[in-house]
N, C-alpha and C positions, 0 to 999 in steps of 0.2 A: 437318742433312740437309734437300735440300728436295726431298720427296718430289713435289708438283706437278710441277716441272721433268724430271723422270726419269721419273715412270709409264710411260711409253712404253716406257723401254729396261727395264724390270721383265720380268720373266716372269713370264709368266699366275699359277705358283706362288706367285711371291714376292707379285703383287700381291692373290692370293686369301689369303697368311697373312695379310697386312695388314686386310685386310676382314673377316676372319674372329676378329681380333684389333685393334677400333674401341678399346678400352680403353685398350691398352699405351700408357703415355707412357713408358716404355726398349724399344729394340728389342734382342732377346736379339743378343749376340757374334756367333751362328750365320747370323742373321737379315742383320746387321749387315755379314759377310763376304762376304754374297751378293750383299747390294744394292749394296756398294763393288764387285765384280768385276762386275756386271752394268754399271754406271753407269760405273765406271771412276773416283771419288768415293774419295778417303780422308778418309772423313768422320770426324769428333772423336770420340773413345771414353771411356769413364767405366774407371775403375780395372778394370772386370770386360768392359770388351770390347765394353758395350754402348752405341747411341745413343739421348740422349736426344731426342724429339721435339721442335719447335717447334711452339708452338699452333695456327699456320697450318696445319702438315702432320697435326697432329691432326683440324682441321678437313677437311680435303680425303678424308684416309681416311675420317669417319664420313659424308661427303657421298657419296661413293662406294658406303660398307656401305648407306643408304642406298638409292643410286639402284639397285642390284643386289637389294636384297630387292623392293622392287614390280617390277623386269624378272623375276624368278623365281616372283612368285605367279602369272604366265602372263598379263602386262600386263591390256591391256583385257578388260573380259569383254561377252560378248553374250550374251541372254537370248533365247529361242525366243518371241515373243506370240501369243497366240491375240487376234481379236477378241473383240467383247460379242455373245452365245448370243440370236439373234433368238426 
């Protein structure tokens, strides 16, 4: 699979299971189904349906999970200062 190459034509769904699921080195059958129709990809299958990840594409999704938990903790923060009390 190479996930890099496709993110784009992913759906938001399919790319949030991915991120949401930084672990998975087999992508379930279902998973699997979706990404081939979405991409248009008939990518290689294991006896049960599902893809195995390549380290690359492993890599790419945990950069991802990643870069979406600090855009979620509400990026930069700014702090109100008071000066020093003459």
């Amino acid at each position: 699979m190479h996930i890099k190459e496709f993110w784009d034509h992913l759906s938001a769904d399919t790319q949030k299971w991915l991120m949401d699921n930084p672990g998975s080195i087999i992508v379930p059958r279902t998973v699997t189904a979706i990404i081939n129709g979405q991409t248009g990809e008939d990518s290689a299958v294991d006896i049960h349906g599902g893809t195995v990840l390549t380290a690359e594409d492993q890599d790419f999704i945990h950069a991802k999970a990643r870069r979406r938990e600090t855009q979620t903790e509400g990026g930069p923060k700014f702090f109100d200062a008071v000066g020093p009390q003459d």
